[in-house]
C-alpha positions as CSV (number, residue, x, y, z in Angstrom):
1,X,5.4,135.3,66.3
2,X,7.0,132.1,64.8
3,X,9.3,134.3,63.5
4,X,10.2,136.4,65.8
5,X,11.0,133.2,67.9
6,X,13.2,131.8,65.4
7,X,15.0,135.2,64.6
8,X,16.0,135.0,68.8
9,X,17.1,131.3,68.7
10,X,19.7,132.2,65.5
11,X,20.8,135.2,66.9
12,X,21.4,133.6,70.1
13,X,23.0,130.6,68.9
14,X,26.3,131.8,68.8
15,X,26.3,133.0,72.6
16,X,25.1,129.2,73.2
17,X,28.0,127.7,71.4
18,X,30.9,129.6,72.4
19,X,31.5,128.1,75.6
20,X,32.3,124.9,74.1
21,X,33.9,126.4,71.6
22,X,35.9,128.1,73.7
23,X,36.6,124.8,76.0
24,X,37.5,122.8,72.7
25,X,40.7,124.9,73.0
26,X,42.1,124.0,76.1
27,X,44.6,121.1,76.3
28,X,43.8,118.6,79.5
29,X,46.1,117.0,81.8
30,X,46.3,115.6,84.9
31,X,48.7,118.0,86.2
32,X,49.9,121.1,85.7
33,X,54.1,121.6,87.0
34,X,55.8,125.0,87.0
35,X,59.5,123.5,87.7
36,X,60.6,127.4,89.6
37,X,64.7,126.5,89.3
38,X,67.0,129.0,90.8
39,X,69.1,131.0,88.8
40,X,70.0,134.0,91.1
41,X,73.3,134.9,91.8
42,X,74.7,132.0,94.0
43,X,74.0,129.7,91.1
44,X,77.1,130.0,88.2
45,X,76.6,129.0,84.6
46,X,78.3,125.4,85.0
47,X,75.7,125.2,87.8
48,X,73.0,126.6,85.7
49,X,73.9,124.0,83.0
50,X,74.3,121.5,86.1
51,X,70.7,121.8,87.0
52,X,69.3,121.8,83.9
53,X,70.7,118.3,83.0
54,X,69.7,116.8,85.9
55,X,66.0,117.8,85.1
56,X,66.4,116.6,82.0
57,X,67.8,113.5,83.1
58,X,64.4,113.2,85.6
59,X,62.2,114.2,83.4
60,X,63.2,111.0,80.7
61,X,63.8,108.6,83.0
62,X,61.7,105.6,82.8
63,X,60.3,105.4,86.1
64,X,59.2,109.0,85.5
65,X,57.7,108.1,82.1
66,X,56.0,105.0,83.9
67,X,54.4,107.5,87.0
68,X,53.5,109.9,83.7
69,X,51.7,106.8,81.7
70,X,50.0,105.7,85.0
71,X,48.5,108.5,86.2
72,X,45.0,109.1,85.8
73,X,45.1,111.3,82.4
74,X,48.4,109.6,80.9
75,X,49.9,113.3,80.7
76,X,51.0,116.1,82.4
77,X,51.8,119.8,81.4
78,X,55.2,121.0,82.2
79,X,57.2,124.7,82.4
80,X,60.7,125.3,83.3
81,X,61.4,128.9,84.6
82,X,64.4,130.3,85.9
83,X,64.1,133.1,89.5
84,X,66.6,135.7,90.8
85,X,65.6,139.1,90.1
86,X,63.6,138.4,87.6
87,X,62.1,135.1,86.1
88,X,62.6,133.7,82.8
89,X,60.6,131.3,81.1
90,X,63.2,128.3,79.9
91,X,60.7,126.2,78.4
92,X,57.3,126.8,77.6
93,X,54.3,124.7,78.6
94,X,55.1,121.4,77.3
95,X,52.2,118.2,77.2
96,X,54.4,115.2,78.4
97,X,52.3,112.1,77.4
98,X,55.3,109.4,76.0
99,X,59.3,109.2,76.1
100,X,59.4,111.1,73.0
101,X,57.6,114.1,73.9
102,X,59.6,113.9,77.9
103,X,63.3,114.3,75.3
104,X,61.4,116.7,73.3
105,X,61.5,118.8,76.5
106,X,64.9,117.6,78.1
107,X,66.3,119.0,74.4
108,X,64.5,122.4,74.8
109,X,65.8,123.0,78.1
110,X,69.6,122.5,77.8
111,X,69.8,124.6,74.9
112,X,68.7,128.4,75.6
113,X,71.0,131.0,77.5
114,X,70.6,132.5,80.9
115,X,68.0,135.2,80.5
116,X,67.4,135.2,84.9
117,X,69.8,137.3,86.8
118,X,70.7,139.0,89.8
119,X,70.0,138.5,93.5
120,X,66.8,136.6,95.1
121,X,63.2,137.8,94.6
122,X,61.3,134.4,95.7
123,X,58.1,136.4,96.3
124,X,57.8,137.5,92.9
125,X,58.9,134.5,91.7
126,X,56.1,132.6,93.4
127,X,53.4,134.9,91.8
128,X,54.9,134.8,88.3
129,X,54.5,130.6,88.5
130,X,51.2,131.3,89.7
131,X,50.2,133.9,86.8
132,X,51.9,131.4,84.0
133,X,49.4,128.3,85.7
134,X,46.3,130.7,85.6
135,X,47.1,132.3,82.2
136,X,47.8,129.1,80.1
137,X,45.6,127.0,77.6
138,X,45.7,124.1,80.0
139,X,42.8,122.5,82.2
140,X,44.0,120.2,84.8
141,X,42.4,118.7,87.8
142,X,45.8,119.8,90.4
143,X,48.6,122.7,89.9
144,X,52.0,122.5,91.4
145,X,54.9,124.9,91.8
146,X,58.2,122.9,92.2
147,X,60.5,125.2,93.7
148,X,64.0,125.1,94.2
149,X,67.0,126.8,95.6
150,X,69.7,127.4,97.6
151,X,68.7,130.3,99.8
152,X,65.9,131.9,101.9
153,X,66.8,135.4,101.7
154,X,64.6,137.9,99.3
155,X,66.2,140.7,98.2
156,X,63.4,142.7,96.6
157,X,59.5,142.2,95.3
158,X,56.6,140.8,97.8
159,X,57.7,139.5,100.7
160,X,57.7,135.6,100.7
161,X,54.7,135.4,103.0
162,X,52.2,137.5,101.0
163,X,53.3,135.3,97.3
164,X,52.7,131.9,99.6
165,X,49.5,133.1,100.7
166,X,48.1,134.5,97.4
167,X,49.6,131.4,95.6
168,X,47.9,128.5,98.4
169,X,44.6,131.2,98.1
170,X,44.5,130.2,94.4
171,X,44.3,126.5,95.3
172,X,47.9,126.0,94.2
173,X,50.1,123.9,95.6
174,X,53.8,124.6,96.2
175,X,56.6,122.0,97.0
176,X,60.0,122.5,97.4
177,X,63.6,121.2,96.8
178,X,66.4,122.9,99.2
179,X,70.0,123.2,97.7
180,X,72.8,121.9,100.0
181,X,75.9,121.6,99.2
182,X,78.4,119.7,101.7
183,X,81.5,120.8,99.0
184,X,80.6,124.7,100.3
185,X,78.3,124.5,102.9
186,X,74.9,125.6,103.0
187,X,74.4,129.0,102.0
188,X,72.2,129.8,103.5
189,X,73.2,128.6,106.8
190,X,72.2,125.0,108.9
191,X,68.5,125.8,109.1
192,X,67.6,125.7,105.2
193,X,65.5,122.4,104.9
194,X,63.3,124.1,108.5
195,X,63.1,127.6,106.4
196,X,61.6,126.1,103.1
197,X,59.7,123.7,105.1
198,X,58.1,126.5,107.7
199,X,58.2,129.4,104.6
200,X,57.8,127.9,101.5
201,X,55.8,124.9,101.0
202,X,51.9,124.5,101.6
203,X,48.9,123.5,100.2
204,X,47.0,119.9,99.6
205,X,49.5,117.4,99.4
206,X,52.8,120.0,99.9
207,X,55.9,118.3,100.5
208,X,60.1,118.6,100.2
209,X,62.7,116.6,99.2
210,X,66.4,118.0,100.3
211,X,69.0,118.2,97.2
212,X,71.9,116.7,99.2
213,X,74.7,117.3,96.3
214,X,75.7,116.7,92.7
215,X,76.3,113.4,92.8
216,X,72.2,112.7,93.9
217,X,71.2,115.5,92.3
218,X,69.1,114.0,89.0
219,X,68.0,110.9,91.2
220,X,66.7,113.7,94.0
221,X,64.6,115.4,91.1
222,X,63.6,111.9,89.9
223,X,62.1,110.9,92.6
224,X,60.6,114.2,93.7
225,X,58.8,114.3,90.0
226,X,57.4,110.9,90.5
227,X,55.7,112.2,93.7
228,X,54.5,114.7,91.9
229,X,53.2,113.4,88.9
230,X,51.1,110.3,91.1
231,X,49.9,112.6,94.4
232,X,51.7,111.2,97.0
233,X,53.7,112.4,99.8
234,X,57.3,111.1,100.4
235,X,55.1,109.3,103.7
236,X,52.8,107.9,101.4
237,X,55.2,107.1,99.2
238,X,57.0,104.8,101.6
239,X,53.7,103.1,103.4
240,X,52.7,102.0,99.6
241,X,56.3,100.8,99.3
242,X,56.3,98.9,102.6
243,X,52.6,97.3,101.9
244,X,54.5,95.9,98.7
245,X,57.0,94.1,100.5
């Protein structure tokens, strides 16, 4: 009987350790970010290029290395992917803990072609973020799309509506960065900021920050990861400023 019991325990053993096994393999962070940057036809290659600096000036700036080393776990998990027709993963998941490791991912992203073409598809491009946060080797307490662009319109895929609902349905949350551009007007038309705002974002927290032009560009993305990275809301953001003073 004694062993028969022990025969059980050994052989059972293995079942009992390979959940933590299994855990022992996931990296943690306090945040998980899918930066979703437009790259469908309204976006040129010296505005491809354009945008990918000014993330990579964001991402190693020091206030956003300060917001990074402040936050609760002293990292966050970052992706850059690229939407038009099709997306196109820029740079993989990325732990950003230290300036050196924030440059380490500002060099990987200025350096690979354009692999994303053709007209919108935000839909799909919503559900692909959300398939990249559930499918990675990353546990975080909070996960974030970050999506930008300079359009509503979606030319082909799942509607819009459907991606926002299955993304928010997964707990995800989804902020947004409209595109103007006072040198050739907005693109897609006066009402873009009330489109993403009504369309796009939603979930805990959800929140936009307009992309007025080039010359704000990086500081727009700066101060929209810092939002990101410590929880808060642009409101929020501004009462803890004005409590300060």
């Amino acid at each position: 009987m004694i062993l028969r019991l022990i025969v059980i325990l050994l052989l059972a053993s293995p079942l009992v350790l390979a959940g933590p096994l299994d855990a022992q393999t996931q990296r943690e962070a306090g945040l998980e970010l899918v930066l979703l940057a437009d790259a469908s036809g309204s976006i040129d290659a010296e505005e491809l290029a354009f945008q990918r600096q000014g993330y990579a000036l964001a991402i190693t700036d020091e206030v956003v290395i300060a917001a990074i080393r402040n936050s609760i776990y002293g990292n966050v998990a970052v992706t850059y992917i690229e939407w038009a027709s099709n997306t196109a993963v820029v740079v993989p998941w990325t732990i950003v803990d230290s300036t050196e490791s924030a440059r380490a991912f500002a060099d990987a992203l200025t350096g690979p072609p354009r692999q994303a073409y053709g007209s919108n598809a935000i839909g799909a491009a919503l559900l692909d973020a959300k398939r990249l946060i559930e499918g990675n080797d990353v546990f975080a307490p909070r996960a974030v799309i970050d999506f930008s662009g300079d359009s509503i319109r979606n030319s082909s895929g799942p509607s819009i509506s459907a991606a926002r609902a299955e993304v928010l349905a997964a707990g995800i949350t989804i902020n947004a960065l409209p595109i103007l551009r006072p040198e050739d007007g907005r693109r897609a038309g006066a009402n873009l900021e009330e489109e993403y705002a009504t369309r796009i974002i939603g979930g805990p927290g959800a929140f936009m920050v307009t992309a007025e032009g080039r010359n704000s560009f990086a500081e727009t993305v700066r101060r929209k990861l810092v939002l990101e990275i410590s929880g808060l809301t642009p409101d929020e953001q501004l009462a803890e400023a004005r409590l300060e003073e």
